[in-house]
C-alpha positions, 0 to 999 in steps of 0.5 A: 668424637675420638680426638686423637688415635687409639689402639685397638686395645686401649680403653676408650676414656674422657680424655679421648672423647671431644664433642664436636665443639672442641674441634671447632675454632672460635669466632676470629680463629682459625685451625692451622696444622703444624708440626712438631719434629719431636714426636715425643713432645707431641705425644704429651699433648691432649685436644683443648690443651692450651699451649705457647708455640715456641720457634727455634732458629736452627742456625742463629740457636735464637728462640722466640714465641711464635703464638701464645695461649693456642688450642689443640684442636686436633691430633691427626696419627702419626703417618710418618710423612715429612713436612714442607721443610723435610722434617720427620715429627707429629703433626698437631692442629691448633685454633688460633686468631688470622695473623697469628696462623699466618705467623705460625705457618711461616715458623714452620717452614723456616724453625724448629717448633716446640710448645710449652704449657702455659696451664 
């Protein structure tokens, strides 16, 4: 399974080809999309990354981790389309336990999200 989009001439390598089971969340986790405004942070990430979701207050400038150690699952092509809370940006699908899921779709409703790399 090709896990993120590909151009029509880009070598096809491992890193693009995930069997079924990187996709699939573990027991007690579930996927949840979100999006990340900046498109270029999104395009530093591969599917079994795994990765701090960090949440910015837009108006307060106060930071916080909204998930730790998440797993990128999925990276669906950039359509261009804007999500619930009007920003533009790259939709990422990660792997994440029930109530961190819950954390995290608020977050993406009221905050700027950004990752960080955490190997």
């Amino acid at each position: 399974m090709v896990a993120a989009p590909v151009d029509a001439r880009e070598p096809l390598t491992s890193r693009r080809i995930v069997g079924a089971s990187a996709l699939a969340p573990a027991e007690g986790e579930v996927t949840v999309p979100i999006r990340l405004p900046d498109a270029g942070v999104a395009s530093l990430l591969g599917v079994g990354d795994v990765v701090d979701v960090l949440a910015t207050d837009a108006e307060s400038g106060t930071t916080r981790t909204a998930a730790r150690d998440v797993r990128v699952v999925a990276l669906p092509p950039d359509d261009g389309d804007v999500g619930a809370a009007g920003l533009g940006g790259r939709l990422v699908v990660v792997a994440a336990p029930r109530d961190t899921a819950v954390t995290l779709a608020g977050a993406a409703v009221h905050h700027f999200l950004t990752i960080a790399f955490t190997n």
